[in-house]
C-alpha positions as CSV (number, residue, x, y, z in Angstrom):
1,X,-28.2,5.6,6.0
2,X,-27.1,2.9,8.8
3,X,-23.5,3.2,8.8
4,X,-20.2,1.1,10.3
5,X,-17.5,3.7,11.3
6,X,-14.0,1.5,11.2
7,X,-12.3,3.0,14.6
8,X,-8.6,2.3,14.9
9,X,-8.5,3.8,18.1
10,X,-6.7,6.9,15.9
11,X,-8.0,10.6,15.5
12,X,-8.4,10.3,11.7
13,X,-11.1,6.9,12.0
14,X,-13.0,9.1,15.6
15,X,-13.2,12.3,13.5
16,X,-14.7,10.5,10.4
17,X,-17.3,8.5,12.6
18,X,-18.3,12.3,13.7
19,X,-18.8,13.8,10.7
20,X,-21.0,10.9,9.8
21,X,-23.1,11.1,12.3
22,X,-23.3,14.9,12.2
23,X,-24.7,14.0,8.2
24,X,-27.6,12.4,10.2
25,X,-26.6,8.5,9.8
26,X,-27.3,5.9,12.1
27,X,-23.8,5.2,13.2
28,X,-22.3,2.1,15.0
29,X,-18.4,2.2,15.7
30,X,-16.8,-0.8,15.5
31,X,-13.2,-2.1,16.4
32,X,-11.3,-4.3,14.2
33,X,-9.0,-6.8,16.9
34,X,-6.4,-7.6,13.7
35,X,-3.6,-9.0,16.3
36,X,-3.2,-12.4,17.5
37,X,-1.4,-10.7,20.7
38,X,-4.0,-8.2,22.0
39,X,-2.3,-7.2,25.1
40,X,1.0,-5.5,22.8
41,X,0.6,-1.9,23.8
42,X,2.2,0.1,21.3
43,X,5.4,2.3,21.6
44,X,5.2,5.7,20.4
45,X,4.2,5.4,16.4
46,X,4.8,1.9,15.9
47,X,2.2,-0.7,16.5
48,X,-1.2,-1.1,16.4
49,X,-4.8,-3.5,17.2
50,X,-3.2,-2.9,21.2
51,X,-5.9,-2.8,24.4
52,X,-5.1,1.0,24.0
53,X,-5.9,1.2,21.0
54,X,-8.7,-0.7,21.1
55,X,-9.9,1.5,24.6
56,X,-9.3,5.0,22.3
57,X,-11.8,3.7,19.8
58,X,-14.2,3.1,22.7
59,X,-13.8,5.9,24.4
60,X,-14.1,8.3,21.5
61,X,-17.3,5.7,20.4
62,X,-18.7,7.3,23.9
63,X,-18.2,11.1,23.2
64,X,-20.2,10.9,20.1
65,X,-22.7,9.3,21.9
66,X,-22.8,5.7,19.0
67,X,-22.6,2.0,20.1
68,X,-19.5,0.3,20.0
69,X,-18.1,-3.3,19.2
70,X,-14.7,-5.0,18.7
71,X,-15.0,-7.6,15.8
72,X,-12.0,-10.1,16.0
73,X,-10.8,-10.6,12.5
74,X,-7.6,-11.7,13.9
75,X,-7.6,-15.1,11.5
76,X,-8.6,-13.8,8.7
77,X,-5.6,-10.7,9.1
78,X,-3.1,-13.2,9.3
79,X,-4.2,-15.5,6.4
80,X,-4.9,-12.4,3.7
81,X,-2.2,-9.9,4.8
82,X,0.4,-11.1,7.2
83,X,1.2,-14.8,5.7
84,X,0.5,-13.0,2.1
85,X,3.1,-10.7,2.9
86,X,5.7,-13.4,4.5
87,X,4.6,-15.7,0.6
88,X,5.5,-12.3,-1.5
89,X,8.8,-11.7,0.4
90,X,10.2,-14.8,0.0
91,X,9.1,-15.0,-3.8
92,X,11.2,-12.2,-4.3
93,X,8.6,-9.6,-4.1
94,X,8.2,-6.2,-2.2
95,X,4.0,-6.1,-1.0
96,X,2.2,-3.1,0.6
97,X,0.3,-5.0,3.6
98,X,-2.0,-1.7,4.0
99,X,-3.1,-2.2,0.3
100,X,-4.1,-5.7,0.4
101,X,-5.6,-5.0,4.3
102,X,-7.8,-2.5,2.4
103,X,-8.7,-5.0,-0.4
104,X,-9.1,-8.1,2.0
105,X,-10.2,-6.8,5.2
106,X,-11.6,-3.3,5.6
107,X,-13.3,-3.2,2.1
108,X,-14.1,-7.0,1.9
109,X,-14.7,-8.7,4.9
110,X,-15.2,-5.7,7.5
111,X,-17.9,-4.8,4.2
112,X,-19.1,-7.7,3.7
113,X,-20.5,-8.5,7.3
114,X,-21.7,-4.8,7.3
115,X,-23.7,-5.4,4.7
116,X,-25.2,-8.8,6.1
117,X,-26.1,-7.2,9.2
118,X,-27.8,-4.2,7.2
119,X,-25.7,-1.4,7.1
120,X,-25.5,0.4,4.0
121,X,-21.7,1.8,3.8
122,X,-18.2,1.5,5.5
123,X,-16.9,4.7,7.0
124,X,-13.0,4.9,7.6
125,X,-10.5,7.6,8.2
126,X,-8.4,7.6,4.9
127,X,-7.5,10.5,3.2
128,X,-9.8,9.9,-0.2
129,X,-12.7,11.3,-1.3
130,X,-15.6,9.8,-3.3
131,X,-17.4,11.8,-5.7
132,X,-20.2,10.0,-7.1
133,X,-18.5,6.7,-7.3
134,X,-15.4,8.5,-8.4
135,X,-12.2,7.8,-6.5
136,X,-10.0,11.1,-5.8
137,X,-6.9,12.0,-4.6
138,X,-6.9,13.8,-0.7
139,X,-7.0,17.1,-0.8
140,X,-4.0,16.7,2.0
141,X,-1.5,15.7,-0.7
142,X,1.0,14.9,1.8
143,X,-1.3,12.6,3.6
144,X,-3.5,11.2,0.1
145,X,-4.1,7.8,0.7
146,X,-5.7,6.8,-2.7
147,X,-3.2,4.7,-3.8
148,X,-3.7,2.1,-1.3
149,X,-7.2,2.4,-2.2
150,X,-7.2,2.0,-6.1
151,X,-7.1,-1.5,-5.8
152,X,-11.2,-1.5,-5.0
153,X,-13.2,-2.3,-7.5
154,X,-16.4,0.1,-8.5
155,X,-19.1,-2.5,-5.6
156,X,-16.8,-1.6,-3.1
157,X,-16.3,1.9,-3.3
158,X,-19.8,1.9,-3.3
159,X,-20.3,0.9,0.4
160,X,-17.6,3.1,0.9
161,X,-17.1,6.7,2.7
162,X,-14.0,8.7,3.4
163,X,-15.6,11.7,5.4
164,X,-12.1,13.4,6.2
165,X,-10.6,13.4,2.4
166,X,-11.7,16.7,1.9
167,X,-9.6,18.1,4.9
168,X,-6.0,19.0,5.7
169,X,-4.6,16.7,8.8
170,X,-3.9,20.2,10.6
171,X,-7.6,20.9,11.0
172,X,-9.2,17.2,11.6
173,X,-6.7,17.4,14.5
174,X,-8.0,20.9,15.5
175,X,-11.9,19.3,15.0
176,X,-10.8,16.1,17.3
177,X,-9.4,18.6,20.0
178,X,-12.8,21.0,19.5
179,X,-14.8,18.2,19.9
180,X,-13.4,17.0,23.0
181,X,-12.0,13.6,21.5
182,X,-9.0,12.9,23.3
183,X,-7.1,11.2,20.5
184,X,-6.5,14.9,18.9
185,X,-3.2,14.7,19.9
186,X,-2.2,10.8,19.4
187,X,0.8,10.1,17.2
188,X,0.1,8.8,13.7
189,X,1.0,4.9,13.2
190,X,3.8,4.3,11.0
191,X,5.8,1.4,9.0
192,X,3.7,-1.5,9.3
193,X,1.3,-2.4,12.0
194,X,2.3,-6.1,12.2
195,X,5.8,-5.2,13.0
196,X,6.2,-2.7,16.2
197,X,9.9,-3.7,15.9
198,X,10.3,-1.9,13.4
199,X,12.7,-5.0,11.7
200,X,11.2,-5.8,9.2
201,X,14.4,-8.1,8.4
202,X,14.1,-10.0,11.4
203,X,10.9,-10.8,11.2
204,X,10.7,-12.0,8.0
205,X,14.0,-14.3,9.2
206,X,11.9,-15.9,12.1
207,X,9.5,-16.6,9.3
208,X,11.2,-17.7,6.3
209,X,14.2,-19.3,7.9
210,X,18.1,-18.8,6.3
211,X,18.2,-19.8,2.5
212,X,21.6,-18.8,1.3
213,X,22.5,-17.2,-2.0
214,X,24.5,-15.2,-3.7
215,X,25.1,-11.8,-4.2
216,X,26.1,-10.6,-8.4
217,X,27.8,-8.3,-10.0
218,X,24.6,-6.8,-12.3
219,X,28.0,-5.4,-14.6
220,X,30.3,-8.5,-14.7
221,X,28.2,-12.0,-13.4
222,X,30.7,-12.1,-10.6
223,X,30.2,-13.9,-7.2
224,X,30.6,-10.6,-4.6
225,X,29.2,-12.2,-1.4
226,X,26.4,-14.4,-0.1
227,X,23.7,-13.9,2.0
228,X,20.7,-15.8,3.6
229,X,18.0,-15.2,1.6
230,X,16.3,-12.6,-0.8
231,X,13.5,-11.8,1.5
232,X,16.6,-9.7,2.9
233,X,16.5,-7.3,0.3
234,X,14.4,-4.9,-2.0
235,X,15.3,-4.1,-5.4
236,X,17.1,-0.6,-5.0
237,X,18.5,-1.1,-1.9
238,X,21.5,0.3,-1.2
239,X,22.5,0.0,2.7
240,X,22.7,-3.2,4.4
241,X,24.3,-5.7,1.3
242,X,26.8,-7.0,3.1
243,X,29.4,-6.1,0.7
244,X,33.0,-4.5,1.8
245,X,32.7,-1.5,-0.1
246,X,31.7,0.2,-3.0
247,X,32.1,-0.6,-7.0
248,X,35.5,-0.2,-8.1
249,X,34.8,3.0,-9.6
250,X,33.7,4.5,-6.5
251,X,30.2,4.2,-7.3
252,X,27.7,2.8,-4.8
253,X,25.9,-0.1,-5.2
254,X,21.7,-0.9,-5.7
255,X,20.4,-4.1,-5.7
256,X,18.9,-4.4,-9.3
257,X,17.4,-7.9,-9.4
258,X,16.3,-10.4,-7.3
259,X,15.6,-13.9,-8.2
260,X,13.9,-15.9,-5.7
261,X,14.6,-19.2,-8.1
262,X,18.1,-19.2,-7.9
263,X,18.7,-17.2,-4.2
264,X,20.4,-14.6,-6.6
265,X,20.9,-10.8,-5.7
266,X,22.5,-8.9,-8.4
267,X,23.7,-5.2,-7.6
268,X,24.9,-2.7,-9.8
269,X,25.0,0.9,-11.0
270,X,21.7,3.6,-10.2
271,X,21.8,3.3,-14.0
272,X,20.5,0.1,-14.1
273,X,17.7,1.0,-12.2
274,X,15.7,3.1,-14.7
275,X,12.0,1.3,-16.2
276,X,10.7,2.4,-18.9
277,X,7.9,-0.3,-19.0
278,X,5.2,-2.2,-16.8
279,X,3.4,-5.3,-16.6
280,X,0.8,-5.2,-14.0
281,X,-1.5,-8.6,-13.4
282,X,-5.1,-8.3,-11.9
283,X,-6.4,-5.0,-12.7
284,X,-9.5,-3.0,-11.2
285,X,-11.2,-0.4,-13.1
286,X,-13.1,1.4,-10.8
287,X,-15.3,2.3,-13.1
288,X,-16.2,-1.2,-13.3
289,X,-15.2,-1.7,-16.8
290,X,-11.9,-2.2,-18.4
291,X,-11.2,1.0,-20.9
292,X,-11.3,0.3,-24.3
293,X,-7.4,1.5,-26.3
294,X,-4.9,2.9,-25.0
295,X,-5.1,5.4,-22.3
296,X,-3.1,8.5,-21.1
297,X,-2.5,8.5,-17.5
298,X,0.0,8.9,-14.7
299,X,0.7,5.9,-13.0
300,X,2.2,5.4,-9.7
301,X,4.2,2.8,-8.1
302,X,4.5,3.5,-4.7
303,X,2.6,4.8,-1.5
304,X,4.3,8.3,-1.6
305,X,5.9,9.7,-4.8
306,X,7.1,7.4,-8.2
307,X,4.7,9.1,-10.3
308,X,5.2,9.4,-14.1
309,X,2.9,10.3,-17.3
310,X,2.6,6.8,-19.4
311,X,0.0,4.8,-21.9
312,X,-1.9,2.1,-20.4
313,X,-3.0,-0.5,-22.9
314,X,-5.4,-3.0,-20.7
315,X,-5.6,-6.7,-21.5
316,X,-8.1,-9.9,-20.5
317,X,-6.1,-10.1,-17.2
318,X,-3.0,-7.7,-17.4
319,X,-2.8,-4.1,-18.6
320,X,0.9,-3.5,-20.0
321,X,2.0,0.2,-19.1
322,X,4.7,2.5,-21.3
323,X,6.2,5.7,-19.2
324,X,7.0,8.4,-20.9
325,X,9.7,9.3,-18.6
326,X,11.6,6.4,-16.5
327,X,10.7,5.7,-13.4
328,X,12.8,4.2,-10.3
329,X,11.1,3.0,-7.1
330,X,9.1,0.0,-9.4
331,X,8.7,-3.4,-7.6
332,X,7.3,-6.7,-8.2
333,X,4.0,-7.3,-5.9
334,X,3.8,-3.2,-5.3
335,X,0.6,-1.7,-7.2
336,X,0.7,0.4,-10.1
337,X,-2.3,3.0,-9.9
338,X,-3.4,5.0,-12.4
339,X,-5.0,8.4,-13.1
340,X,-6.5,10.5,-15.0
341,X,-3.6,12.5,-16.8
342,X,-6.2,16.0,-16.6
343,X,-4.4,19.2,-14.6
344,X,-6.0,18.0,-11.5
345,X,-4.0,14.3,-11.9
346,X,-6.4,13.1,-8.5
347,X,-8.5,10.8,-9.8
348,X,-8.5,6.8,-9.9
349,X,-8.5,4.8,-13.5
350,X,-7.6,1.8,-12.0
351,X,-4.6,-0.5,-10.8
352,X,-2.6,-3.7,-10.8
353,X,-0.1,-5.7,-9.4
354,X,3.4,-5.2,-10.7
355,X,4.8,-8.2,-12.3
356,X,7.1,-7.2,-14.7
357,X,9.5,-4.2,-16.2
358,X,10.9,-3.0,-19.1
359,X,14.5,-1.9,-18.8
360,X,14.7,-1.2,-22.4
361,X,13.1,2.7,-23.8
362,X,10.6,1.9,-25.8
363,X,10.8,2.3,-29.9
364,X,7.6,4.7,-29.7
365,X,5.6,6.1,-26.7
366,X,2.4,4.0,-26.7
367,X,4.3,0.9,-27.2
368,X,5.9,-1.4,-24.2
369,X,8.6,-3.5,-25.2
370,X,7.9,-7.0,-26.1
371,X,10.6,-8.4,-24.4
372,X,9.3,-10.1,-21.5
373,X,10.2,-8.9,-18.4
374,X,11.4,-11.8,-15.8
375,X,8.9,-12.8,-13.0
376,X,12.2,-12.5,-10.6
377,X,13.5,-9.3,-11.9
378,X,12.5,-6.2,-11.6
379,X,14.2,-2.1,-11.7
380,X,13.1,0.2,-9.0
381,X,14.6,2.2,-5.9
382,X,13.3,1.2,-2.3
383,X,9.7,0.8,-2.4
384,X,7.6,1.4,0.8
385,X,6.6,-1.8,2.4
386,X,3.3,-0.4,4.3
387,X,1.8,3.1,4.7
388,X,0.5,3.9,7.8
389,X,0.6,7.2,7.6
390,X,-3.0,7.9,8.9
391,X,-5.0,6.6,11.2
């Protein structure tokens, strides 16, 4: 097969074009340029799209001997991941960039030129496998990157390969260093790329601007404080409210809710962060059709951990999830994916964006409340922004 290897400039993307080309491919590395400010090297962990990044790719493009390219996609990044996440913020919601720079860019775009210019899969350096057509779960857990892949639908896990999914970190470090690839040692990217800060505060700030609201007592309705605008906070945040102290009780404070209509924040007890329901918008099946009924399933809600055993019952363009045990760390724009419920729990239903939650336990598992949850409110603990936890 002709294949395009995705090279971050990381050990994860140069090990991956390796092993395709040790399968006999015909393999052409290429470079995505994602950042409007090229010449921002990065410091340490943080940062990414940087001439040294961009140099690593090439270099390790030259040990194994493929061509090489840097494709600017610089536009289209900002438009479908950076101003998307900046729109989601402000509306109150807490998005995963990496997810919807795998749905937009890698798998769509980057996939979508490939396959105009004849080349019959994508090769990247995530830590999934494929198993005929079958999305799986890493065999690293601590590194599993399916989550921010279940949002593909079944065409483009097709053109897809993830050649180091079935392979600790550990040992495709020790296979970079064997094969002489000098990013065998190069930190791992984390928090997201766009933000080498690492404030993701003030960036959103420089952005958004200063739209002032209040800050609620979830237990009373009472005006605690005031701040200068929700995209300063994610539901189940706990440091960083602005508030003098904690509840009177002693307690500490979450924020609970966050409604971008109003500019209101309400905080409140770790009580009041429990869900026992979703509503998720826009899901993909990988399978490439919907399920018929209900289905058993874990779903998770986060890039790392917020995993619980539920019912999915899929609708025309929503799929409304019961949990069989509550969950905290659920938040509006995250993704909730789901899989297979089986003792292995690794692979892929499906997925969907997070629009809604159910406070309230259910009457009977199987059946999500029918109260509506509130397009500005949602239950959850912190949820992780971006995962960059491979590259």
């Amino acid at each position: 097969m002709r294949v395009l290897a995705a090279m971050s400039g990381g050990v994860d993307s140069a090990v991956a074009a390796a092993r395709a080309v040790d399968a006999g491919h015909d393999v052409v590395g290429v470079h995505l340029a994602l950042s409007t400010a090229p010449g921002t090297l990065r410091t340490g962990s943080r940062g990414c799209c940087s001439k040294e990044d961009a140099g690593d790719a090439r270099r390790a493009a030259d040990v194994l001997g493929i061509p090489f390219y840097v494709w600017d996609f610089a536009e289209r990044f900002r438009e479908d991941v950076i101003d998307d996440f900046v729109a989601a913020y402000a509306a109150g919601e807490t998005p995963n960039p990496c997810l919807r720079c795998n749905e937009k860019i890698k798998f769509a775009a980057l996939a979508d030129r490939a396959e105009a210019l004849g080349f019959d899969a994508v090769a990247t350096g995530h830590y999934a496998r494929l198993e005929g057509g079958v999305l799986r779960r890493a065999v690293d857990a601590d590194k599993d990157q399916s989550y921010v892949l279940g949002v593909l639908t079944a065409r483009q896990l097709s053109r897809s390969m993830f050649p180091i999914g079935d392979t600790p970190k550990a040992q495709v470090r020790e296979e970079a260093a064997a094969r002489g690839l000098a990013v065998a040692d190069k930190p791992d990217s984390h928090d997201i790329c766009f933000i080498p800060s690492g404030d993701t505060r003030a960036f959103l700030g420089a952005r958004i601007g200063i739209r002032p609201g209040a800050l609620v007592d979830a237990e009373t309705g009472s005006t605690l404080g005031e701040h200068d605008g929700v995209h300063g906070f994610t539901v189940g945040q706990r440091k960083g409210l602005g508030l003098p102290g904690p509840a009177p009780d002693g307690k500490p404070r979450y924020v609970t809710a966050i409604e971008p209509e109003t500019g209101t924040v309400r905080v409140g007890s770790a009580e009041r962060l429990n869900v026992h329901g979703i509503t998720a918008s826009a899901p993909v099946w990988t399978s490439g059709e919907a399920p018929v009924g209900d289905v058993d399933c874990v779903v998770q809600v986060r890039a790392h951990g917020g995993t619980a055993p539920a019912t999915a019952r899929p609708g025309d363009s929503s799929v409304e999830i019961t949990l069989h045990s509550p969950l905290t760390g659920v938040a509006r724009g995250q993704a909730a994916v789901l899989y297979r419920p089986d003792p292995a729990g690794d692979v892929v239903i499906g997925s969907g964006t997070i629009a809604g939650t159910v406070s309230e336990r259910p009457a009977s598992v199987g059946t999500v409340s029918e109260r509506p949850a509130s397009a500005g409110t949602v239950s959850a603990m912190p949820a992780v922004a971006g995962d960059r936890s491979a590259e």
